[in-house]
C-alpha atoms as one frame of an Amber mdcrd trajectory, in Angstrom:
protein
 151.796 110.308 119.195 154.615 111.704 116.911 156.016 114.612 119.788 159.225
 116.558 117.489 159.223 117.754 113.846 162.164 115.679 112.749 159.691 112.397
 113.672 156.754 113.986 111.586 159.467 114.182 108.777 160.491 110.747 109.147
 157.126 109.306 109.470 155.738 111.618 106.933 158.402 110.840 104.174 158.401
 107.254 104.890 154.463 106.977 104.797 154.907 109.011 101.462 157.396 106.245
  99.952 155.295 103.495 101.438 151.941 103.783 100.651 151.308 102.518  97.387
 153.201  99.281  98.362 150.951  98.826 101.912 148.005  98.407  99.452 149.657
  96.437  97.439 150.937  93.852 100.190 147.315  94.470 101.431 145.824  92.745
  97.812 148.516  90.253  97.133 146.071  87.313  98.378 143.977  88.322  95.795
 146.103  88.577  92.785 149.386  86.986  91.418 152.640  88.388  91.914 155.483
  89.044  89.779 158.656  87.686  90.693 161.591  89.395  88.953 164.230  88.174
  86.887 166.932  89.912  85.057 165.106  92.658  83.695 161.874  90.328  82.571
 158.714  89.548  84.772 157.686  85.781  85.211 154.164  85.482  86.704 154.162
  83.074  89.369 151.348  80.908  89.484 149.916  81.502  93.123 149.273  84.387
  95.412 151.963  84.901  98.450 151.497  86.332 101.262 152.594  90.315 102.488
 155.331  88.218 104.235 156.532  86.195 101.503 156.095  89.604  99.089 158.527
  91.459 101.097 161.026  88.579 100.419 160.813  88.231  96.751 161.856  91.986
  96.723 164.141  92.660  99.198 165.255  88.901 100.240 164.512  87.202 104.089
 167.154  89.487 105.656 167.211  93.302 104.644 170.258  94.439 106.969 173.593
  93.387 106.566 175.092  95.627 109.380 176.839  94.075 112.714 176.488  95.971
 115.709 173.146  97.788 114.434 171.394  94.975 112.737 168.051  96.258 113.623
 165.024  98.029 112.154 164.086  96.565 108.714 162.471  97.825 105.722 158.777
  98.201 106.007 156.271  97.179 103.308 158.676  96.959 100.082 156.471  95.603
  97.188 155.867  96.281  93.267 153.162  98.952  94.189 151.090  97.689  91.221
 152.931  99.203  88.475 152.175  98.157  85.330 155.954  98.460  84.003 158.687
  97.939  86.648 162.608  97.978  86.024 164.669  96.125  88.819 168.287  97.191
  89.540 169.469  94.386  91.901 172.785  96.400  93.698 172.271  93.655  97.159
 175.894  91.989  96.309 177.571  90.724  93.474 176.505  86.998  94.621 172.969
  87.238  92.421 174.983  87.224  88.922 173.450  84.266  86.716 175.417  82.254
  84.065 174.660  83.417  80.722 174.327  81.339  77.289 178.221  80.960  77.214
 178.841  79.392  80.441 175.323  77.326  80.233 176.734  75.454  77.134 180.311
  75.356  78.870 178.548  73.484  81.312 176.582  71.299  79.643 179.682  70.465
  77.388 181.531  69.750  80.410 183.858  66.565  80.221 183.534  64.998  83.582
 185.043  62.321  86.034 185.250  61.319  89.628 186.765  64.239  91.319 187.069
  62.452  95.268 189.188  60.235  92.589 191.263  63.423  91.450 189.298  62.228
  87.760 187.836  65.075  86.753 189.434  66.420  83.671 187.576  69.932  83.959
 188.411  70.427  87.652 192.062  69.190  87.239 191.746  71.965  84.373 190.327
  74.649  85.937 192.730  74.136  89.484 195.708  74.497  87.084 194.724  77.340
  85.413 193.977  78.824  89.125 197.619  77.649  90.115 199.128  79.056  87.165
 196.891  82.528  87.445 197.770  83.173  91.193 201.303  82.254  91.097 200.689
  79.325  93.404 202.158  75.482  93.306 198.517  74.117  93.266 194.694  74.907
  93.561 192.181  73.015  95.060 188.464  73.436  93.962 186.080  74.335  96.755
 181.990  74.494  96.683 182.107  77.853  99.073 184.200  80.679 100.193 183.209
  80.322 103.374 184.400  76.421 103.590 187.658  77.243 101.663 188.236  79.777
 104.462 188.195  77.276 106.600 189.662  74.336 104.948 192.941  77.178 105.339
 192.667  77.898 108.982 192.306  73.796 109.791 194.959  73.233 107.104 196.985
  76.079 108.794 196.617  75.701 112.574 196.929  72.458 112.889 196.638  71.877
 116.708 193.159  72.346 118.466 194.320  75.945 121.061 196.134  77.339 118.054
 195.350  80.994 117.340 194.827  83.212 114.412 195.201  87.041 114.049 191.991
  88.457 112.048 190.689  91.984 111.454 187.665  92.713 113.671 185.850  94.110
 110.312 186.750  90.632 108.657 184.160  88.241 106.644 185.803  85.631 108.348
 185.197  86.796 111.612 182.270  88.297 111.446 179.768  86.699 108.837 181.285
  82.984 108.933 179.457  81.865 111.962 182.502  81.660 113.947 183.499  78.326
 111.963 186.883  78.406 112.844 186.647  77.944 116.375 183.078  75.919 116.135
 184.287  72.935 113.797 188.076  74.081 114.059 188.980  75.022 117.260 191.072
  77.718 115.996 190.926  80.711 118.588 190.988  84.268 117.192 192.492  87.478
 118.096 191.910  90.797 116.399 193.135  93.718 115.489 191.503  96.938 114.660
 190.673  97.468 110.891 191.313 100.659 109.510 189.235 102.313 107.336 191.272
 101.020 103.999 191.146  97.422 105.131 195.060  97.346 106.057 195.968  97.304
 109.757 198.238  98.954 112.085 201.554  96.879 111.883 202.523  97.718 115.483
 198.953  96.896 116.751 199.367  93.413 114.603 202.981  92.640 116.441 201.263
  93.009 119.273 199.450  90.857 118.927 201.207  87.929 118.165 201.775  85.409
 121.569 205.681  84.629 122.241 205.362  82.138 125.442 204.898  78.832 123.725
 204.509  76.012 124.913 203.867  78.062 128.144 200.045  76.472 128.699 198.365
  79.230 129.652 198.372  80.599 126.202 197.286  79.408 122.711 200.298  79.416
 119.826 200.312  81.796 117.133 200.426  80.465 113.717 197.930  82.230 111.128
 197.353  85.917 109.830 194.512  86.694 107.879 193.887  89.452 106.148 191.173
  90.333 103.298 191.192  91.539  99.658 188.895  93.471  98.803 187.522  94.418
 101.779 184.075  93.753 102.406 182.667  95.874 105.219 184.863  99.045 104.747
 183.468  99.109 100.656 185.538  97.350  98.432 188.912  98.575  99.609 191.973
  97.446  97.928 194.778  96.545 100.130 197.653  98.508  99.628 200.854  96.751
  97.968 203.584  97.772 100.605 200.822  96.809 103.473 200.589  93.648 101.938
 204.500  93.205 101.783 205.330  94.847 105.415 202.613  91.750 106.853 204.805
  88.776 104.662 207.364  90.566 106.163 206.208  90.607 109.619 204.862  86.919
 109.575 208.380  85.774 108.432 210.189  87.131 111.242 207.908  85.094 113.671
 206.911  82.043 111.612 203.569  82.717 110.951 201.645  82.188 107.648 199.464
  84.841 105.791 196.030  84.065 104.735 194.273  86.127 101.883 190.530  85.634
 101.875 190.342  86.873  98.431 187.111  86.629  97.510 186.971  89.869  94.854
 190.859  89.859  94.761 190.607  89.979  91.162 188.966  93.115  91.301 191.915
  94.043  93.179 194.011  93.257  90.740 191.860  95.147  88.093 191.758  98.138
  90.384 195.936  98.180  90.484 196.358  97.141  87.328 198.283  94.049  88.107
 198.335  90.064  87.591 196.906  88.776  90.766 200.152  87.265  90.809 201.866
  90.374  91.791 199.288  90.717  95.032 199.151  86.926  96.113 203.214  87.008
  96.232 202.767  88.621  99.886 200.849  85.761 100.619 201.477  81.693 101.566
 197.105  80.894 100.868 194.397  82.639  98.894 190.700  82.471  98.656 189.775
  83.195  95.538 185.582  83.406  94.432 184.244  82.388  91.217 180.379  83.088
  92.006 180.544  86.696  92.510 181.992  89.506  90.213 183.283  86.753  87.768
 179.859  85.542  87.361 180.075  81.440  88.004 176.977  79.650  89.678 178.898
  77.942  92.380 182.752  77.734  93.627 185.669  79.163  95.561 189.822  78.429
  94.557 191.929  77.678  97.598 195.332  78.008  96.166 198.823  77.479  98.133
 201.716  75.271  98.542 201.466  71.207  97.164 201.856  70.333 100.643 199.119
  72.835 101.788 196.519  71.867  99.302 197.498  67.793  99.663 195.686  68.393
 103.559 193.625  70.784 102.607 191.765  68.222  99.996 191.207  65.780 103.402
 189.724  68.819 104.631 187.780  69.706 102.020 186.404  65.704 102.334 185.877
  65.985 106.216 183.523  69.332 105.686 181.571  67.519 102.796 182.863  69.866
 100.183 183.899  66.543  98.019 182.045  66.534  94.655 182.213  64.031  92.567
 181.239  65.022  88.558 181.863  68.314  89.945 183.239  69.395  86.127 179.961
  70.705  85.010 180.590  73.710  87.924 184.430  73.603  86.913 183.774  74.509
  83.555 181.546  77.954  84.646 184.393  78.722  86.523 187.169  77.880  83.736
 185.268  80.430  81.810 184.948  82.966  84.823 188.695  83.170  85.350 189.054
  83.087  81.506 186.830  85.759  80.353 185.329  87.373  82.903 188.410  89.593
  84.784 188.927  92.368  81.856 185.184  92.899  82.549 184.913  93.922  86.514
 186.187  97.590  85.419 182.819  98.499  84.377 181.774  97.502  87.565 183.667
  99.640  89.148 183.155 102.531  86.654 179.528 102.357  87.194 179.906 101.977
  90.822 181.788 105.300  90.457 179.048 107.301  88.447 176.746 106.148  90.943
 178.256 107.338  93.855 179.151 110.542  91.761 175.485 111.083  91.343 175.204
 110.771  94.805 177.203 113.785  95.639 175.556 115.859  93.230 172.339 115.795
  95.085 171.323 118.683  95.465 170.651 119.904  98.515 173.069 117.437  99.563
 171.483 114.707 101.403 174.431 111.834 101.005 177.748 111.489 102.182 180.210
 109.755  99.883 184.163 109.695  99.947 184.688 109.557  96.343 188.483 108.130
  97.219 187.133 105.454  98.860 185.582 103.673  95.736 188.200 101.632  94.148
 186.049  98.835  93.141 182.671  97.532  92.889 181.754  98.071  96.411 180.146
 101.481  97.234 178.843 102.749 101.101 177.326 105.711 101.449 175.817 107.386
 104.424 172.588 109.829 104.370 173.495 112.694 106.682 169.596 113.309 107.300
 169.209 111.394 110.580 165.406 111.799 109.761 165.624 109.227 106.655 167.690
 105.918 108.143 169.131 103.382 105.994 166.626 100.987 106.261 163.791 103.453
 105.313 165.702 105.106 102.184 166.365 101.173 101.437 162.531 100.529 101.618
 162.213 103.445  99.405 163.745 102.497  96.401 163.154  98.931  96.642 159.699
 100.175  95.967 157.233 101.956  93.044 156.581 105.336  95.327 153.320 107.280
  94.248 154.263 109.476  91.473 156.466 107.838  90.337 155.867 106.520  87.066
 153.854 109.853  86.169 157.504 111.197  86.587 159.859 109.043  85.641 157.984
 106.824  82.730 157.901 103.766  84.533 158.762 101.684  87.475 162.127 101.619
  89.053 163.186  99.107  91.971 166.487  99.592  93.058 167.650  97.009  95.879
 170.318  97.512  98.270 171.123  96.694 101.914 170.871  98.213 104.749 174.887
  98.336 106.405 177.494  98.334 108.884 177.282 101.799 110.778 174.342 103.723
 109.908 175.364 102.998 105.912 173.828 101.783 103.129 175.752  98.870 100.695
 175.685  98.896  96.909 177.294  95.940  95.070 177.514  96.500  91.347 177.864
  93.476  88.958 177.370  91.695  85.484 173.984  91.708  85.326 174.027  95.325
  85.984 174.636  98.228  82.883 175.340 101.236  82.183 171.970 102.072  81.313
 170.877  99.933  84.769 173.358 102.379  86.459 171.436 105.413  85.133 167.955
 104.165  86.334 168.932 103.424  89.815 170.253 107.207  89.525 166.842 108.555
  88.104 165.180 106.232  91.008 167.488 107.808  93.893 167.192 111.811  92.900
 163.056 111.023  93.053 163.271 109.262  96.514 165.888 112.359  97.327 163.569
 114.949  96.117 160.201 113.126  97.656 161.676 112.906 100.543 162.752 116.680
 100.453 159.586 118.150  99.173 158.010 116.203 102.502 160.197 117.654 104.775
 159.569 121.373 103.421 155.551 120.745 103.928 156.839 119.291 107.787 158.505
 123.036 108.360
């Protein structure tokens, strides 16, 4: 029994938006689904369950937050339109390899690279070196393992300690690696809302009684470019030179995870170069906003990357033709950079579009989106995340009447009460402008619903 007007809202909204795709889910025994690709629909050749359906669309795990990783998306699904358009915004790790790379890859020269043979990889690690104004580069399968090929190759000495933001990838969506397969212990510090920390907070922080045994030693800070949770932040240049700064003094090394630092370095208009400087290690990703299939840079001192490649063996990460990957990533670090400012442009006129709601029903700081990376927060507690998430993942009733087709936008559910949007190459201008059209109809549904509630 539904007992206060703002729950008849919710539930009335929601079972607005969901509807069509509950029959749907309802019939998909009984007929074959579409699974989407690009912007193309490839039939597949037997019926999946509702269970299954939901995945195709929105993926086995709809919410990406941390401390309110509950509630998920009910019934998502095609909603039997005869013409659907998918906008995939759930992170820039769906990108595909496009006729370029493909024959880059199937051209690929290729050797032994556990035998340092590989003339692509030996290639492509140069050009990394060379790019991030490191002494070497060491090709990695994952960002996640290159992570932690840096803290083992870093803190050497099972006890030792590393300082991490509490908002960090690494700390938070790694699985706790470092201290698992490591035995690295972490302390953290408070992110701010730009990615950067307090420096005072960070000095803190750092343990001055070794080899007194009660303690662990401090050897590592990490910090992380662009940031992740707090929406694509860049880190600041002077932040970035007052922690080199910092770790000097005390002896400790800096760690960039740098997975989208090069759309850091497209937001600031700067070789990566001039960012990485701050730093002794970098984490750089190939398979996101640069578009290659598989593969992470770990770049850093000769004497660094010489342990880090035993590492990189003792984790399983050695490859051995592993050129056929190199060469989508020769041409990611190549060709694709120049390219991640339409990302962020689009990510911009999204979130612009956003605000222009009207009456407003989304909360955007317009300051805040620097890259490709937009959160936004819906400031009618009546529609969560996870519902307005269900809602445009979806073909709502009416919808093609008004809008001339079928639009499915995905995007995740997020860290406090948000909603994530990761914007990408396999997303246009024109893509951009649909998963606009598709959020002012879920807006004004939603609205029109809530009116009728009153």
């Amino acid at each position: 029994m539904i007992t206060s007007e703002r729950s008849k809202v919710r539930y009335k909204s929601h079972k607005h938006c969901c509807k069509s795709s509950i029959m749907s889910l309802k019939t998909f025994s009984g007929r074959a689904l579409f699974k989407f690709v690009n912007h193309g629909l490839v039939a597949l050749s037997k019926p999946l369950s509702a269970r299954d359906a939901v995945a195709v669309v929105l993926g086995p795990s709809s919410a990406r937050g941390y401390y309110n990783n509950t509630g998920k998306p009910r019934c998502p699904g095609p909603g039997g339109a005869a013409h659907v358009r998918v906008v995939d915004l759930r992170s820039d790790t769906v990108t595909k390899p496009g006729p370029a790379m493909r024959q880059a890859m199937a051209e690929a020269e290729v050797g032994d690279d556990v035998m340092r043979e590989d003339p692509s990889v030996n290639e492509l690690q140069k050009i990394a070196a060379d790019m991030f104004g490191m002494e070497a580069a060491l090709f990695v399968p994952s960002g996640t393992m290159s992570n932690l090929i840096a803290v083992m190759v870093h803190c050497r000495e099972r006890g030792d300690e590393m300082i991490v933001g509490d908002l960090s990838h690494l700390h938070i969506y790694e699985q706790g690696g470092s201290a698992q397969l490591a035995g690295v212990h972490a302390t953290t510090v408070t992110t701010l809302t730009d990615g950067s920390f307090d420096l005072e907070q960070l000095e803190s922080k750092i343990r001055h009684g070794y080899p007194d045994p009660h303690y662990p030693r401090s050897r590592l800070i990490c910090v992380e470019n662009t940031h992740n949770i707090q929406g694509g932040r860049v880190l600041p240049l002077t932040f970035l030179q007052e922690v080199r700064a910092l770790a000097d003094r005390y002896g400790l090394s800096v760690h960039m995870d740098g997975a989208r630092v090069m759309n850091a370095a497209v937001a600031q208009g700067v070789p990566p170069s001039t960012i990485l400087q701050h730093t002794h290690t970098v984490s750089v990703c190939l398979s996101k906003g640069l578009g290659a299939p598989v593969g992470t840079m770990l770049a850093g001192p000769q004497d660094f990357i010489s342990r880090a490649v035993r590492c990189r063996k003792a984790l399983g990460g050695g490859m051995r033709q592993a050129g056929i990957l190199a060469a989508a990533g020769k041409l990611s670090l190549l060709k694709m950079v120049g390219r991640l400012e339409e990302d962020h442009h689009n990510a911009k006129t999204f979130a612009q579009a956003l605000l222009d709601c009207d009456p407003p029903l989304f909360a955007v700081d317009m300051a805040a989106v620097e890259t490709n990376i937009l959160r936004f927060r819906l400031q009618e507690t009546s529609l969560s995340p996870s519902e307005f998430c269900a809602c445009m993942s979806e073909v709502g009733e009416g919808e093609e009447a008004a809008l001339g087709q079928g639009i499915q936008v995905l995007m995740y559910p997020h860290f406090e009460n948000s909603v994530r949007a990761v914007w990408h190459l396999g997303i246009s201008p024109e893509d951009t402008q649909l998963a606009i059209r598709k959020m002012q109809f879920v807006a004004s549904q939603f609205l029109k619903d809530k009116v009728r509630a009153q």
